[in-house]
N, C-alpha and C positions, 0 to 999 in steps of 0.2 A: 210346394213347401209352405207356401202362405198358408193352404188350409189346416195343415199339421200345428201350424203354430197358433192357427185360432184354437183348435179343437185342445192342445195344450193350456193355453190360457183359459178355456171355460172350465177344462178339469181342475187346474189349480186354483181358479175361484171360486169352482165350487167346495173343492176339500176346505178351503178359508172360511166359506164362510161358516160350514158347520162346525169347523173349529172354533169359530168366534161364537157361535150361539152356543156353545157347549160349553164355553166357560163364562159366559155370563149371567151373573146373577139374574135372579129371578126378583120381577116386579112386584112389588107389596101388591096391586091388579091383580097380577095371576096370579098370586098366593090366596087373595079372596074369591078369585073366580073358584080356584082348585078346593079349595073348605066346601063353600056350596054347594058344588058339587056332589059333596062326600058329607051335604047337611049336617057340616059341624057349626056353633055359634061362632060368631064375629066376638060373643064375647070371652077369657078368660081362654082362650086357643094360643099355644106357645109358638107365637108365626118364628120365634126366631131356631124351633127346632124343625117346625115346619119347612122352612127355608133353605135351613143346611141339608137336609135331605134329602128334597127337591133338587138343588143345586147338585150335591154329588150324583144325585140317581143321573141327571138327564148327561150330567160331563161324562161320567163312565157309559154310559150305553151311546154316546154319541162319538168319542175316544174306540170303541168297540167295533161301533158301523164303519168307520172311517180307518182304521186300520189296513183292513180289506180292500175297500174302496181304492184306498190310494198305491196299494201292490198292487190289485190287479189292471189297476189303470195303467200304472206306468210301466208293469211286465207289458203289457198291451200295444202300449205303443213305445216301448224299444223293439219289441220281436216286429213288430210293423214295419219299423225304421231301418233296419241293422239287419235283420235274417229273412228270407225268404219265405219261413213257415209264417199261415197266416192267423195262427195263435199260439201264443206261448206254450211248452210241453208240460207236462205231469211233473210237482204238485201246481204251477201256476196256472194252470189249467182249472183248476179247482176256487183259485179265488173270482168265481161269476156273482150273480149278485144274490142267490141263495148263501152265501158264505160270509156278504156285510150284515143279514140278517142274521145269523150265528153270531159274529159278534156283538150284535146290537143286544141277545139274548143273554152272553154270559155275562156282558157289562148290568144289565140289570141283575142277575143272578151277584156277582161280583159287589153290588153296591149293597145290597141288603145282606148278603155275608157278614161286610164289614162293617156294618152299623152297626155303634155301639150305642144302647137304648138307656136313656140316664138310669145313674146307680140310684138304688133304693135300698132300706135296711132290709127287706127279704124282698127275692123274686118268686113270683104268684104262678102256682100251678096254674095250667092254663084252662082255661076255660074252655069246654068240648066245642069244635070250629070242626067247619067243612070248607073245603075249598069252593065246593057252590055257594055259600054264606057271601063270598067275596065278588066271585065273578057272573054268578049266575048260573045254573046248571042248561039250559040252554047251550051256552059257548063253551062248557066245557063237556058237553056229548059232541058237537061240532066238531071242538079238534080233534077227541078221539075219532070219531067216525072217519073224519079229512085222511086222519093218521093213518089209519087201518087201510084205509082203501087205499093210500098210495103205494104203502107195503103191501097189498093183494096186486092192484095192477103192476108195479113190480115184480111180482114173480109169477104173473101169468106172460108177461109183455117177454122175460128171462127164459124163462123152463118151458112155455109149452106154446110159443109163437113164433120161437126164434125159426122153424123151419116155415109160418107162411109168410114171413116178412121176405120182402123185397133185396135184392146183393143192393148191400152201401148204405143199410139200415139196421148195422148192427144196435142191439139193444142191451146194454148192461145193468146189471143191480147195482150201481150205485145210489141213484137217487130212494132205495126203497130201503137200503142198510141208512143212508144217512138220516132219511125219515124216519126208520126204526130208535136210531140213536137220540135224534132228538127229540123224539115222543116219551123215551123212556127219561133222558135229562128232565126234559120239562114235568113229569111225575112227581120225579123226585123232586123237584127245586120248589114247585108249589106248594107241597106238600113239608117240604123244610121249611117252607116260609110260614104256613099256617097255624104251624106246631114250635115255634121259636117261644119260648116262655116267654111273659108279659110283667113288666114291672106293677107292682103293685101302685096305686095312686088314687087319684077322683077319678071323676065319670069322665071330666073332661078329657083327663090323659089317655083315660082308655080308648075311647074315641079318636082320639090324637094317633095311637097308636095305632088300631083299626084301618082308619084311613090312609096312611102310610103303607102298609101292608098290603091293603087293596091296591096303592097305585103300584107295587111292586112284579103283584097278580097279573093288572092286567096289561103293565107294560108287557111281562114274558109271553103270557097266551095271547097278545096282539101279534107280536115277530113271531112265535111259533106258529102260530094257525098258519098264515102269511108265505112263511117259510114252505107249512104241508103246501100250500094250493098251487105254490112253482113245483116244486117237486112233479105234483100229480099231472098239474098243465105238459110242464114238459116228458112226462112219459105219455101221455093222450095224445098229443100232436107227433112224437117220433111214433108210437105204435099206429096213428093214422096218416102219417106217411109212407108207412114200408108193408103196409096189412095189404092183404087180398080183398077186395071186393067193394063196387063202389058207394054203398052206403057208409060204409064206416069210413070211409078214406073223407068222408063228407064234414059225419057227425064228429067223429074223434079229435082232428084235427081243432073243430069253432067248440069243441067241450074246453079242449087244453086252451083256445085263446081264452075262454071263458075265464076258467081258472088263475091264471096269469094277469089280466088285465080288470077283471071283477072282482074276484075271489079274494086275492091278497089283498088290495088297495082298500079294501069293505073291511077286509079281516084288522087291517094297522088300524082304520079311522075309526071302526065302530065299537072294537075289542080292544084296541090297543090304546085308544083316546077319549074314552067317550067323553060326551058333558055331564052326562048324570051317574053315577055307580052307589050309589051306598050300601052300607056292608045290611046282608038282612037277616043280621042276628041282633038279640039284644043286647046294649051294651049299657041297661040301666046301671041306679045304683046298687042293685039287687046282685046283677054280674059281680060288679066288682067288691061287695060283701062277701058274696059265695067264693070269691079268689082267695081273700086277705083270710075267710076260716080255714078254709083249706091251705092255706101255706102257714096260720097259726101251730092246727094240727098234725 
């Protein structure tokens, strides 16, 4: 019982403390770390739009991860405590840790919804953007590819292995429908974020605004990629535990820990956080002329 009650205790200090960093303000520090990043000036930068942004993005996607986190923990350990099965049934079954990543996803999705971008006397047709503009086309071939392929090993591991697997390895299409779902969300949501009209203003603000947008980008395609590489992990390691023959019973298996413990953790830090990103489109004052005629005319 002693160990139950540590392991309670670190759960509930840890749900605290992400709750405590989720609502706390952001340090005028990382507010200049995060501009530099995003090679905006130190000077004439509206840190205090900057700020609230910041602020709401990281509480809702932090509010998001931790939702999950703290069902599936505590469905976890009552069915521990109390029932004899030794995890929770269908749907809490379902809240593993591919599911605090879902939420970590719509929370960022959620917060750029609901930003409201200051009013201006007209808002600027938008200026032609790509989503590679923001994240880099690199990381967004990546997720697709991650994507694709956890949906193909999905339905090869489904339809056409299920007779050489092993009895006690059954293999379902779940993880390759939820891949499929969340590759076609995240389409769309990057794609609604890149195409959101832009208020007319200076250079500055458009850059302001740019930056913002990006950090929105590559919060999603960080948990998304992240989210693909569990997915795929865990169909690699169950199709090389139940498969025929012993080379793949070898490789399958250290591909999926690959995935799982390389893949994702690369994908949050390096996609989902970086230190350097800047948008690599123009956003002189050329851009935002070519806006202000076009929403003249």
């Amino acid at each position: 019982m002693v160990g139950w009650s540590l392991w309670i205790a670190i759960f509930l200090a840890i749900v605290a403390l992400l709750l405590y960093r989720a609502f706390r303000p952001h340090r005028r520090a990382q507010v200049v770390e995060w501009a530099a990043g995003h090679g905006l000036p130190a000077t004439g930068l509206d840190w205090d739009q900057a700020s609230r942004y910041l602020d709401r993005s990281r509480c809702l996607r932090t509010v998001g991860f931790v939702i999950p986190l703290f069902l599936g923990g505590t469905t976890s350990i009552v069915w521990a405590l109390v029932y004899t099965q030794p995890s929770p049934p269908f749907p809490f079954d379902l809240l593993g840790s591919p599911s605090w990543l879902v939420g970590y996803l719509l929370g960022a999705v959620l917060a750029e919804v609901t930003w409201t971008r200051p009013r201006t006397q007209k808002a600027a047709a938008l200026v032609p953007r790509r989503v590679a503009d923001y994240i880099g086309r690199p990381a967004l071939v990546l997720i697709r590819v991650v994507g694709l392929a956890t949906i193909a090993v999905g339905v090869i591991g489904h339809w056409f292995l299920a007779g050489h697997l092993r009895a006690g390895f059954g293999f379902g299409p779940v993880p390759a429908v939820t891949a499929a779902v969340v590759l076609v969300l995240m389409e769309a949501s990057l794609w609604f974020i890149v195409h959101r009209r832009q208020p007319v203003g200076s250079e500055s603000q458009m850059r302001l605004d740019d930056a913002l947008r990006s950090t929105a980008i590559h919060r999603m395609a960080g948990a998304g990629l992240g989210m693909m590489f569990l997915f795929l992990g865990y169909e690699l390691f169950s199709i090389g535990g139940g498969i025929e023959g012993q080379a793949l019973r070898i490789i399958l298996p250290w591909a999926g820990v690959a995935c799982v413990f390389v893949g994702a953790p690369l994908s949050w830090q390096r996609v989902g956080h970086p230190r350097v990103w800047p948008v690599r489109r123009h956003t002189s004052g050329e851009a935002a002329s070519n806006t202000a005629d076009r929403t003249a005319t």
